[in-house]
C-alpha angles and dihedrals in degrees: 000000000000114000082231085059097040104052086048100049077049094058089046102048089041086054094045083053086048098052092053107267086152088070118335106257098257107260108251127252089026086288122131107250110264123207116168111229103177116026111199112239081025129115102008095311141097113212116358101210136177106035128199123176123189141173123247128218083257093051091256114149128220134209109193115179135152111268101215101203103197109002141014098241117111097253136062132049105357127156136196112247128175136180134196144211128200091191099060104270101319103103115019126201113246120283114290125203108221098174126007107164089183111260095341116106114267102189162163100022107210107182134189133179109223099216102202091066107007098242111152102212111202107209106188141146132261125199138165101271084225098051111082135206092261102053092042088055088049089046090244099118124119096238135356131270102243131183119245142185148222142166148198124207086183099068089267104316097119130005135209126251107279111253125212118250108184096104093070106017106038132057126216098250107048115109114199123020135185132173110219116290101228123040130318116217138221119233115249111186129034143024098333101037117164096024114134120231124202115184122209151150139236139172127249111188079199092064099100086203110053127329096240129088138169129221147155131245114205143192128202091188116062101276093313099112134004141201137194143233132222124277115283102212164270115346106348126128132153111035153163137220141210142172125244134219095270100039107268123130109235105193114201106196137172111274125219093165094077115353137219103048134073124260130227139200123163128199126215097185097054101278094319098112131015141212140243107287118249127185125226125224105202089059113075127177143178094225094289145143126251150175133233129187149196099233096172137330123221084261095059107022110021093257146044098258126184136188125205118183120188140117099266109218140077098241130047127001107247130107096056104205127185123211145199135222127194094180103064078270108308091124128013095216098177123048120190123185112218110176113007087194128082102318128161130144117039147157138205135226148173107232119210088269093059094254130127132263127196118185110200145179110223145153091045097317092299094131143016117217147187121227115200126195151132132265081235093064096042088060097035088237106313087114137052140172128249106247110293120207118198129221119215114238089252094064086056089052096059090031101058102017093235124161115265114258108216 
């Protein structure tokens, strides 16, 4: 290792010791700690919409949302932006611009960190700026809205050219499509162990229900080609996956048939085929999208633990809550408010300490913010982690192989 890396994956590793990796300080008040990552009319854009965090091979972690240049609606000249932060979640770079394909729509990030390589993979949707939901649905649109996808092989710092993705993962007929939007995940147990697993949606005027479906696209090869599964129906959009103990993908999706609660499929063969949907009571929702996450399995943290992230009610989203299963998501036992104010769009992840991260969209979309808090402090002390020991970023350098960041 160069004297240059290594005195910068030292700093790094010395301020994420500084900023408490070793057990996030508890929020005060008995409030999760807040730090506003997008604010909407800052930094060149209007409205920043549809976040997704995630966590790289390196513990950096990335903030991914839609940058809304001249209004806050869903279609016109909309760019990806991402930022990023080396001490979990506390400072963040400037905005980057990872796709602006002039006044065209740029949209629903949906990232995933390959960990075999580190590659962090960006799915994501592309659609003419002047061509809006409705239209697309009706097939009158101009042109189709189509998924697309990029990497970076240097924890975020620069990203490949997006790739289009519609000859494998989108049928002709298919009107609107959206990956996510959230994270994908890769499999980490089974027969297909290491594929990575977008979920996503899509409209079929065809479909006699409800023109809306959910599915899944897929890659056995590390991100360089991708498949997709059948329509998971009726009624279901935006959606998140996760796998399950033993193996299965549960995905958890919006629900317009009927609506207000949150719907369920699970697969048995990897995302390749999809059950019956079911709807779960315990999961409201106004119409909304959510995230759900694999904190810890019995194997790893001493118990099946679940998160769940959404504004519970069926009407208005305000009051964002997140929840915990013990039961691969039968029942959601513990409830935690995090912000009782507008909240909408959100997504969880587990930051280097072990804590939890929630980036969400709230006061009207005016900002979109990063809560920050402990297991400990989700279940008011009824659970706590095994000892957890750190390692600096340094040793996951050395460990992985992995470029240096900086």
């Amino acid at each position: 290792m160069t004297l240059k890396k290594t005195t910068c994956c030292m700093l790094a590793a010395l301020t994420l010791l500084a900023t408490g990796v070793q057990g996030a300080p508890e929020p005060p008040e008995g409030q999760a700690n807040q730090i506003d990552v997008f604010v909407s009319g800052k930094e060149g854009y209007h409205t920043f919409r549809i976040p997704a965090v995630i966590v790289s091979q390196k513990g950096t972690v990335l903030a991914f949302c839609e940058g809304r240049k001249v209004g806050g609606g869903d279609a016109g000249n909309i760019d990806m932006v991402l930022k990023r932060s080396f001490d979990g979640g506390k400072t963040w770079s400037p905005l980057q611009v990872i796709w602006d394909d002039a006044k065209n729509t740029c949209g629903n990030c949906c990232p995933v960190v390959d960990r075999k390589t580190g590659t962090i993979h960006l799915l994501m949707t592309w659609n003419r700026g002047d061509d809006h939901e409705g239209a697309i649905i009706a097939g009158k649109s101009k042109d189709a809205r189509r998924p697309y996808i990029c990497s970076s092989t240097d924890d975020g710092k620069t990203w490949s050219k997006p790739v289009d993705l519609s000859k494998t993962c989108r049928d002709a007929e298919w009107g609107w499509y959206a990956t996510g939007p959230g994270v994908a995940i890769q499999l980490t147990r089974g027969k297909h162990k290491g594929r990575l697993v977008c979920p996503a949606n899509h409209s079929n005027k065809k479909y006699k229900e409800h023109h809306y479906a959910s599915h899944v696209i897929y890659s056995d090869d590390g991100g360089k080609s991708w498949r997709k599964s059948p329509a998971i129906r009726p009624g279901c959009n935006e959606a998140q996956v996760v796998e399950l103990a033993d193996g299965a993908l549960m995905m958890n999706m919006r629900s317009y048939k009927p609506r207000g609660r949150r719907a369920i499929s699970i697969s048995s063969d990897g995302g390749e085929t999809w059950s019956k949907v079911t709807f779960q009571k315990d999961l409201p929702e106004p119409t909304c999208q959510a995230s759900i996450l694999r904190y810890t399995t019995a194997a790893d943290g001493g118990k099946n633990r679940l998160l769940f992230s959404n504004p519970p009610q069926t009407r208005g989203r305000h009051g964002i809550t997140v929840k915990l299963s013990y039961d691969e998501g039968k029942t959601w036992g513990v409830s935690r408010l995090i912000y009782k104010g507008s909240s909408a769009y959100s997504c969880l992840t587990k930051l280097p300490d072990k804590s939890i991260g929630l980036l969400y969209e709230r006061d009207g979309y005016k900002k979109i913010t990063l809560a920050n808090f402990t297991l400990d402090w989700l279940t008011g002390g009824k659970d706590k982690l095994a000892k957890y020991t750190f390692k600096s970023v340094d040793e996951l350098a050395d460990q992985e192989g992995m470029p240096d960041p900086f």
